[in-house]
N, C-alpha and C positions, 0 to 999 in steps of 0.2 A: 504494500500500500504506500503510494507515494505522499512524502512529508507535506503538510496544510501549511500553501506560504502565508507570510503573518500581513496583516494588513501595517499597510504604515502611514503618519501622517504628519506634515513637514510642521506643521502648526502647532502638535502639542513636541517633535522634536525640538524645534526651538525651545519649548518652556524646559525641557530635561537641559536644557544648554544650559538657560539659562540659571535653573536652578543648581547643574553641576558647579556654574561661576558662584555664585552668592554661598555653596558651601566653604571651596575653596580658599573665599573669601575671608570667611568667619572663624576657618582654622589659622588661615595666617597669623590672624591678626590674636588668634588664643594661642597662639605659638610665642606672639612677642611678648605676653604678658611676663613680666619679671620672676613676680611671686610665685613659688611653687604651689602653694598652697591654692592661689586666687586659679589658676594656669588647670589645676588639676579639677577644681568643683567646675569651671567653664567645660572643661572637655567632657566630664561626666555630664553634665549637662545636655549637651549638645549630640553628646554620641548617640542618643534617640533620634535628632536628626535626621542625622547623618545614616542611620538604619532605615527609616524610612525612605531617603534621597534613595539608596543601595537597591532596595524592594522597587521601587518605581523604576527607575531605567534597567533591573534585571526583568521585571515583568515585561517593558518593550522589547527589550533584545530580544526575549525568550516568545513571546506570546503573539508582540504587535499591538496596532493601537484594537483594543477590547471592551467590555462590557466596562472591568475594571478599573481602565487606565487614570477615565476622571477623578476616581474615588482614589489610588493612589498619591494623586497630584493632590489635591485636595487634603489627607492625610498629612502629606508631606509640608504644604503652604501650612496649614492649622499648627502643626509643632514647630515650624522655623519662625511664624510669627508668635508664637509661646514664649519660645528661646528669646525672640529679641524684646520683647516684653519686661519678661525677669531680670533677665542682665544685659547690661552694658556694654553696646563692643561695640 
């Protein structure tokens, strides 16, 4: 049985772009924090994220744009605006 190509969609790739930059982002920038202590609660922090950014562009790579892709994206938007909420960066 031959493999089900995935569907793809240039529109919500951009948003994986763009969401792959604004992680990158937010680690740099909890990369230069000094304090070990401050540098360690941001990352713990964030590493939910950063799980969920991981979940959304594995489910494209793997699947295509799906049923679920909005409800990823959306997961993902909901905890990185969380994250910038609580702390500072």
């Amino acid at each position: 049985m031959p493999k089900k190509r995935r569907k793809l969609n240039k529109d919500f790739e951009k948003k994986i772009y763009a969401s792959k930059k604004n992680v990158e982002l937010v680690l740099a920038k909890i990369h230069d924090i000094n304090d070990e202590d401050i540098q360690k609660e941001y990352m713990t922090a964030f590493n939910g994220v950063v799980y969920l950014y991981d979940e959304l562009k594995e489910d494209y790579e793997q699947q295509g744009f799906n049923g679920n892709s909005e409800e990823f994206l959306e997961n993902y938007k909901n905890a990185f605006n969380l994250f910038e909420s609580e702390f500072e960066i």
